[in-house]
C-alpha positions as CSV (number, residue, x, y, z in Angstrom):
1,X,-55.6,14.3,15.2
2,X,-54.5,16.1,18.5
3,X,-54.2,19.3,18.6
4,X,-50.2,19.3,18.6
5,X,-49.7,17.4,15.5
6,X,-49.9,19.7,12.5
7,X,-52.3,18.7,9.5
8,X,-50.0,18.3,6.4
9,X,-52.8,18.8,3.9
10,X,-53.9,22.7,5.4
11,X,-51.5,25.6,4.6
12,X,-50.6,28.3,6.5
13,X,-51.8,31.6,4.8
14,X,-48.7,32.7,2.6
15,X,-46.9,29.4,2.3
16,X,-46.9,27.9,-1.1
17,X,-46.4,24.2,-2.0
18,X,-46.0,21.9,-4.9
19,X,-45.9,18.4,-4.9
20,X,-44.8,16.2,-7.8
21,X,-44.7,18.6,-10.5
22,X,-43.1,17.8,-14.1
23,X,-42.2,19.7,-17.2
24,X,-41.9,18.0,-20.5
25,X,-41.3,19.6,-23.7
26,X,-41.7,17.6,-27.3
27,X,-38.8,19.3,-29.7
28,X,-38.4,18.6,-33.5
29,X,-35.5,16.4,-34.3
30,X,-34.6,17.4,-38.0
31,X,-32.7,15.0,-40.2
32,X,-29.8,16.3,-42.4
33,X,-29.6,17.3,-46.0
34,X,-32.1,17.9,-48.5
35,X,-33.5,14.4,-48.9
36,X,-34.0,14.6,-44.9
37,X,-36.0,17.9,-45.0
38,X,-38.1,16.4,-47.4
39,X,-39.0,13.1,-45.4
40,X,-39.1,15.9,-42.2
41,X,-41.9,17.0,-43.8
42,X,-43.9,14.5,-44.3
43,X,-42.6,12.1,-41.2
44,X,-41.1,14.2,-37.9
45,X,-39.7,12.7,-35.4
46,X,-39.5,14.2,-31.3
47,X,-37.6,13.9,-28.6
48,X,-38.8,14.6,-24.8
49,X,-36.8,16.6,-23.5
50,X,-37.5,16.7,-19.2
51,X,-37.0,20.5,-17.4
52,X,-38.9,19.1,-14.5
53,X,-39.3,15.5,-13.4
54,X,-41.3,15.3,-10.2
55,X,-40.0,17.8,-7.8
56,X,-41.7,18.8,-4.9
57,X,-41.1,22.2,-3.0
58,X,-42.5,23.9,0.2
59,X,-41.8,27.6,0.9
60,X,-42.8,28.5,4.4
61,X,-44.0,32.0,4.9
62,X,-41.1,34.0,5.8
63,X,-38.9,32.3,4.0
64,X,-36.7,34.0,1.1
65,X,-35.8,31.9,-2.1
66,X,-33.5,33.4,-4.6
């Protein structure tokens, strides 16, 4: 590596990165009626529910996010 060509994989002191990061939560999908709370207890089903899906994000220091 010359010395002009920045290493990709060493951060600057105060710059913060993520790479690839994902956030998945699991929620209870309840049925309806009385007959449906009854099978909810003994079978539940889930849906996924994605609040990340692989994002990546650099912040350079100095840089103000907001």
């Amino acid at each position: 590596m010359s010395p002009s060509t920045p290493d990709r994989n060493r951060l600057e002191p105060g710059s913060i990165q993520l790479s690839r990061v994902s956030m998945h939560f699991r929620t209870f999908a309840r049925r309806s009626g009385l007959l449906g709370a009854i099978r909810d207890l003994f079978r539940r089903e889930y849906t996924v529910v994605k609040a990340l899906d692989c994002i990546s994000l650099e912040i350079e220091r100095g840089e103000v996010v907001g």
